[in-house]
C-alpha distance (Angstrom), angle and dihedral (degrees) to the residues before:
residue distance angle dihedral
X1 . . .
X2 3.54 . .
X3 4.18 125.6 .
X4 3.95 117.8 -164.9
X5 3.61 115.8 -170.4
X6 3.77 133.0 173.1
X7 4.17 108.4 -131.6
X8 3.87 129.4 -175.1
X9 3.82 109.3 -138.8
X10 2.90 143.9 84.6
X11 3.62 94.0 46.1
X12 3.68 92.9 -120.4
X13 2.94 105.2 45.3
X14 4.11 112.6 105.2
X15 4.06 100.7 -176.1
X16 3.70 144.5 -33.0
X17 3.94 125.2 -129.2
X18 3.67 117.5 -154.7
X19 3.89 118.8 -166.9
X20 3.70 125.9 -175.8
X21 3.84 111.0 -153.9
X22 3.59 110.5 -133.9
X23 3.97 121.4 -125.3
X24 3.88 116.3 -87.4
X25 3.75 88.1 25.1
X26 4.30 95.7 155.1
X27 4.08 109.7 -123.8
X28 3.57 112.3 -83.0
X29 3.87 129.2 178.1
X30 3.91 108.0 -106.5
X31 3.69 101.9 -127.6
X32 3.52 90.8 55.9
X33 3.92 96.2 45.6
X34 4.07 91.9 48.4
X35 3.90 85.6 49.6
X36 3.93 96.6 48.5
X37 3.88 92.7 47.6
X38 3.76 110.8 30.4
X39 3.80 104.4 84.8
X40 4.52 106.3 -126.8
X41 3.64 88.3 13.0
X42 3.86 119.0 125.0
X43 3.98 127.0 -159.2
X44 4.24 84.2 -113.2
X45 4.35 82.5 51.0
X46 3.70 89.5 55.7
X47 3.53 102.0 39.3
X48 3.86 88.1 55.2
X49 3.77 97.1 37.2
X50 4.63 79.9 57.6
X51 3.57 93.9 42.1
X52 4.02 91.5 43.4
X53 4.65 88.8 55.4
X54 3.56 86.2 -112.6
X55 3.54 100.9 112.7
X56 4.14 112.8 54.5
X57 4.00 128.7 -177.4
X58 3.33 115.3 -149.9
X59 3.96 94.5 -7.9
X60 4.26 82.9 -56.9
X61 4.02 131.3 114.5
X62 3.87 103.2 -118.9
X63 4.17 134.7 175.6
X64 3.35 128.4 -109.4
X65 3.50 98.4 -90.4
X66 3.79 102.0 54.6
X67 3.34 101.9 148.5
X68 4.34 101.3 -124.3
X69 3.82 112.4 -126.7
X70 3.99 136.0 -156.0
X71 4.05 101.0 -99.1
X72 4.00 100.5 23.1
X73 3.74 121.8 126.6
X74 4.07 118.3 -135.9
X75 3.19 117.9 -168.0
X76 3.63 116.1 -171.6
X77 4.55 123.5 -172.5
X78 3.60 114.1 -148.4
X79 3.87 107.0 -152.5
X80 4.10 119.5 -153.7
X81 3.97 113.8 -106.4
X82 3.57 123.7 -143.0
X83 3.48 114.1 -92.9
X84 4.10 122.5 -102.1
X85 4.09 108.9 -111.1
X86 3.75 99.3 -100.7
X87 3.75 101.9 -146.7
X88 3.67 117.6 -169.8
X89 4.02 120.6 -132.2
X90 3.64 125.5 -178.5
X91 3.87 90.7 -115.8
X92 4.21 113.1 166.4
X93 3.65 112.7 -98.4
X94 4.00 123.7 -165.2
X95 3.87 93.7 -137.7
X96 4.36 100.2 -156.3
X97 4.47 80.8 -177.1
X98 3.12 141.9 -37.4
X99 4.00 141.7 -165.2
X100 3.61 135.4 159.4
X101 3.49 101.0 -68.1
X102 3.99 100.9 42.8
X103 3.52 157.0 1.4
X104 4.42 131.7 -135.1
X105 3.72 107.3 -162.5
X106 3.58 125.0 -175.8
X107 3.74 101.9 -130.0
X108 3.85 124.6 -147.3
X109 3.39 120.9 -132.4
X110 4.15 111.2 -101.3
X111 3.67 92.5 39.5
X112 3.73 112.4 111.2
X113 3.45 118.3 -145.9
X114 3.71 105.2 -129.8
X115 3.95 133.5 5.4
X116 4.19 109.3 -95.4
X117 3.52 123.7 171.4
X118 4.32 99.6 -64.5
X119 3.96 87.4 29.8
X120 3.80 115.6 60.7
X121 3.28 104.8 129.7
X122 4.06 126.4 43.8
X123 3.45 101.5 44.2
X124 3.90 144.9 139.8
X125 3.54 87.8 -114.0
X126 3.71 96.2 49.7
X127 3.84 83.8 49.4
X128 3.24 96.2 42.3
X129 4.86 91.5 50.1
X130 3.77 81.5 58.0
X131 3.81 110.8 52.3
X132 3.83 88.9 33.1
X133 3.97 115.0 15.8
X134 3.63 126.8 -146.7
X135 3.68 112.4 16.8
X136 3.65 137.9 -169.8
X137 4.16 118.6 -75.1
X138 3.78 105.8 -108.0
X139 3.77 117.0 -101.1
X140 3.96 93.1 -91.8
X141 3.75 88.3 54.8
X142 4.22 90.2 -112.3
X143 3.66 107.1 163.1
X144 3.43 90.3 -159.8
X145 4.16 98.4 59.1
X146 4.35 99.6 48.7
X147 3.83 109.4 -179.4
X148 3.69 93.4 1.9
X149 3.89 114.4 133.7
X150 3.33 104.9 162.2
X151 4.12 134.7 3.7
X152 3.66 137.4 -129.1
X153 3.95 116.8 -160.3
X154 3.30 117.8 -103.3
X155 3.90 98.3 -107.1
X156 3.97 90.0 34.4
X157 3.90 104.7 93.2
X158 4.26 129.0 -165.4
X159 3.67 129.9 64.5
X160 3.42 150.5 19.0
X161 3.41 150.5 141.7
X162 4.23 131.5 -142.3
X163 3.81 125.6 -170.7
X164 3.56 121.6 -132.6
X165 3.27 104.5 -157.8
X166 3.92 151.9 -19.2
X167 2.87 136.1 -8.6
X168 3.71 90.3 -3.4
X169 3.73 95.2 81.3
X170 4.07 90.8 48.9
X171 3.52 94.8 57.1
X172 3.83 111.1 36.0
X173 4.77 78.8 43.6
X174 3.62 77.0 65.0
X175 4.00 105.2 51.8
X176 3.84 84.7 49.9
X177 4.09 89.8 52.8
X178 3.54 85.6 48.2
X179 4.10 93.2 49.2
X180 4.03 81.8 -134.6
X181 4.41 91.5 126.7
X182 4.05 115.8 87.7
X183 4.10 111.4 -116.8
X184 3.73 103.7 -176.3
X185 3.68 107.3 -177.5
X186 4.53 140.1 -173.6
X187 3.72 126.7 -143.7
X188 3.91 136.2 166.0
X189 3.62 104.0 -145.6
X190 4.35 141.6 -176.6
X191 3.53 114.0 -87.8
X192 3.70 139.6 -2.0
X193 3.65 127.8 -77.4
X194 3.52 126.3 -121.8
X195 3.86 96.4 -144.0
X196 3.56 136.8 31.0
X197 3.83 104.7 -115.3
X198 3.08 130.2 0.2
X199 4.78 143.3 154.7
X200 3.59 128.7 -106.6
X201 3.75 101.9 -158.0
X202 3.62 100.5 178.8
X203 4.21 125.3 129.7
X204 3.39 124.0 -124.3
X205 3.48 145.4 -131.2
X206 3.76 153.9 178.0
X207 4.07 106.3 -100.6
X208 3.68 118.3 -119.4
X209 3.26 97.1 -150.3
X210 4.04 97.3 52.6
X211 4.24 102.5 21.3
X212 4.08 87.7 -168.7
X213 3.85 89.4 63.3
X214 4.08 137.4 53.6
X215 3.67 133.5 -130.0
X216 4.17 142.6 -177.9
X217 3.77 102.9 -89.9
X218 3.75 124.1 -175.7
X219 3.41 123.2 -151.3
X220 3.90 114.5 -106.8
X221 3.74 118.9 -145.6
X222 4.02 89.6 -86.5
X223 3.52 90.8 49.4
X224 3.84 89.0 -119.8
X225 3.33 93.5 136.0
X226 3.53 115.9 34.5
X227 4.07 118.4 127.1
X228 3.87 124.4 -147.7
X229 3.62 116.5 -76.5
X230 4.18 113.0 -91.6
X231 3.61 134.6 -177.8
X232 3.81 127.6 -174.3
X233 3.98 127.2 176.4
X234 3.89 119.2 -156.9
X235 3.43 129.5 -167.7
X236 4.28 121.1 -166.0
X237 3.78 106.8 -133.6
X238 3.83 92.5 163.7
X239 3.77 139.8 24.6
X240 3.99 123.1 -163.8
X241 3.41 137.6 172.3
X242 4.40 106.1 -71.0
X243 4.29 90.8 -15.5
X244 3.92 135.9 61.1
X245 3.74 131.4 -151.3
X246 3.80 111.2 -135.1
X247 3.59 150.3 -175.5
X248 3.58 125.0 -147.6
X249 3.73 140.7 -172.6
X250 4.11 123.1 -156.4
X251 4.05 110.5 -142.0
X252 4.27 82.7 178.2
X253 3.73 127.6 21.8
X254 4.12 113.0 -132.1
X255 3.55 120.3 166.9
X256 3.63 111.6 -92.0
X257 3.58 88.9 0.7
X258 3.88 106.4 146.0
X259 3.78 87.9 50.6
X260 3.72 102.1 50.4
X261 4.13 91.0 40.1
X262 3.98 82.7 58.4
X263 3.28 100.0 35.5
X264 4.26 90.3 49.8
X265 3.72 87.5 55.6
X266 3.66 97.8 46.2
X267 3.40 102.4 -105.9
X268 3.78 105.2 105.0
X269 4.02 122.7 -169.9
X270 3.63 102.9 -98.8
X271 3.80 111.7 -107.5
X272 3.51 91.5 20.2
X273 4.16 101.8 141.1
X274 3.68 94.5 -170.7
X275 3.72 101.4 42.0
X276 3.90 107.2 56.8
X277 4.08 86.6 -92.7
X278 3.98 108.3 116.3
X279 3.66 118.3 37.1
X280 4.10 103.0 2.3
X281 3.78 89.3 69.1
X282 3.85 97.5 57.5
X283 3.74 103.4 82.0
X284 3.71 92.2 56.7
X285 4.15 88.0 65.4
X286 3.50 129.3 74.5
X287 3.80 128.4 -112.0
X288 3.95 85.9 -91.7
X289 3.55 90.7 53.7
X290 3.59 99.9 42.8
X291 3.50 82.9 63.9
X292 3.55 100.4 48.0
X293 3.96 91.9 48.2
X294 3.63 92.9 50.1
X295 4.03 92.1 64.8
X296 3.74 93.7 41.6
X297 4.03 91.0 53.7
X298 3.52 89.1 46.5
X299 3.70 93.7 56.0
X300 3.58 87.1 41.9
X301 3.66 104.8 51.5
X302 4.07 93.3 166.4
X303 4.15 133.4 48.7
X304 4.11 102.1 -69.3
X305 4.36 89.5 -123.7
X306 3.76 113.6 135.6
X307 3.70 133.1 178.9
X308 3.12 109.4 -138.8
X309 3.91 114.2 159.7
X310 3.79 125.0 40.5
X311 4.11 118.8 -177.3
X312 3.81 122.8 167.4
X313 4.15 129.5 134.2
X314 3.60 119.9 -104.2
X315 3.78 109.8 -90.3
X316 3.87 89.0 -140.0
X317 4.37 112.8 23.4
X318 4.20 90.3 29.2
X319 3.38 87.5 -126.8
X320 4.00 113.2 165.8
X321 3.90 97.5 -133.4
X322 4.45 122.7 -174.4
X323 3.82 116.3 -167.7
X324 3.69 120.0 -170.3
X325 3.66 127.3 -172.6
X326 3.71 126.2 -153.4
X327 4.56 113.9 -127.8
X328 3.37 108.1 -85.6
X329 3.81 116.6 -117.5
X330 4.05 104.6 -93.3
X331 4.02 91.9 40.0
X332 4.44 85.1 50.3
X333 3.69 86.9 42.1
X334 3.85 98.0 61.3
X335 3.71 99.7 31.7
X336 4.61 78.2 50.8
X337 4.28 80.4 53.7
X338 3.77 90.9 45.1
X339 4.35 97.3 49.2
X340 4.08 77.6 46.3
């Protein structure tokens, strides 16, 4: 069982996570166990965090390879990192509206959303510090993420919305918590469907074999493995030849989640490099196809995964407010080839 709870001293310390191993719980080497369940934590992370005394078992300083037991105690102190230097730059933003209190953009795909270690420059957010200036800390207090409420992947294009300000942010965080706003999104995807609509119901998790990617894990009879729970609806608004244009509607909001629900039931986002959705899917085609595939994933270039509806009440007027955003030009290009 794991218990995360906020704290206020020391100073730098952000947050402590408890976990409780359950009984039976097979021997397993702690800098691999921290790294399999703490969510953004690498095996590198926890073999610093252990080295570093901020990781105890049983109220005791242990190595690395402390061997986790059914029954033990870990305690593990997250401390707060110095914020990135958000730099402004007068990047182009497709502003959808805007008031006081917040802004929907229509995001391009290969924009990330906030700067990260690899991405610190080029952003949303530095986008966002220029036409606006100081915004709002995200709900999770991240210094590095101001205004953002939710994300869109970097190759994932459509819409969002960022708060300016307080208590904007705090309120409309919590209709996404709740899974209360309307996320209406687009993909071209492998393969046909055999039914019109249907629900992947499947929870979701970060993969222990690749910790910058997500996968469908089950929970095992210690619960060791279980994922967060996820639930995507898909609807088949056009059939082709080896691919399928659909439309799909989020009822929770994992990371990645779209792409690994797909991608778990074997039909991948098309262009999709990390989820099985470029290359994998050639040698099921025939020379013909091959062919055929090639030019549409050259024209694609990215994973075909638009957002293309956005629906949430104003955090401060109650307003109900419904943004749509039109394809953008490569995902309307290929689905033009594919009605060809």
């Amino acid at each position: 069982m794991q218990n995360d709870k906020n704290i206020d001293a020391p100073e730098k310390v952000l947050r402590e996570v408890e976990i409780l191993i359950p009984s039976g719980k097979a021997p397993e080497r702690l800098d691999v166990f921290l790294a399999r369940q703490v969510a953004d934590m690498t095996r590198s992370q926890a073999e610093s965090a252990i080295k570093s005394c901020n990781v105890t078992v049983n109220g005791r300083q242990v190595k690395p390879a402390h061997k986790v037991r059914g029954g033990e105690t870990i305690r593990l102190t997250f401390l707060a990192q110095p914020p990135l230097e958000l730099t402004p730059e007068p990047i182009p933003l497709k502003v959808v509206y805007e008031d006081e209190w917040l802004v929907v953009i229509d995001k391009p795909a290969g924009m990330v959303v906030h700067p990260a270690k690899g991405n610190r420059t080029g952003t949303l957010v530095n986008a966002l510090l220029a036409h606006y200036g100081l915004l709002t800390p995200a709900a999770d207090n991240d210094p590095d993420r101001p205004g953002v409420v939710h994300r869109l992947d970097k190759a994932t294009s459509g819409l969002l919305v960022v708060c300016k300000r307080e208590p904007a942010m705090s309120r409309l965080s919590e209709q996404f918590r709740e899974h209360s706003v309307e996320r209406e999104y687009q993909a071209l995807v492998w393969w046909q469907f055999p039914a019109k609509r249907g629900l992947i119901d499947a929870p979701i998790g970060r993969d222990p074999r690749d910790r910058q990617k997500y996968t469908v894990r089950r929970p095992l009879a210690d619960g060791a493995e279980s994922g967060k729970p996820a639930r995507t609806h898909w609807t088949q608004l056009e059939k082709f030849d080896f691919l399928a244009h659909l439309a799909l509607k989020l009822e929770t909001g994992r990371t990645h989640q779209i792409r690994v629900h797909l991608s778990h039931i074997g039909h991948p986002v098309f262009g999709d490099p990390d989820y099985a959705g470029r290359n994998r899917q050639m040698g099921k085609l025939s020379s013909a196809q091959r062919i055929q595939a090639a030019r549409y994933l050259e024209a694609a270039q990215r994973q075909m995964l638009h957002a293309v509806i956005l629906g949430f009440i104003h955090p401060i007027t109650r307003q109900q407010l419904h943004f749509e955003s039109d394809l953008p030009e490569d995902f309307a290009n290929v689905l033009e080839m594919l009605r060809r």
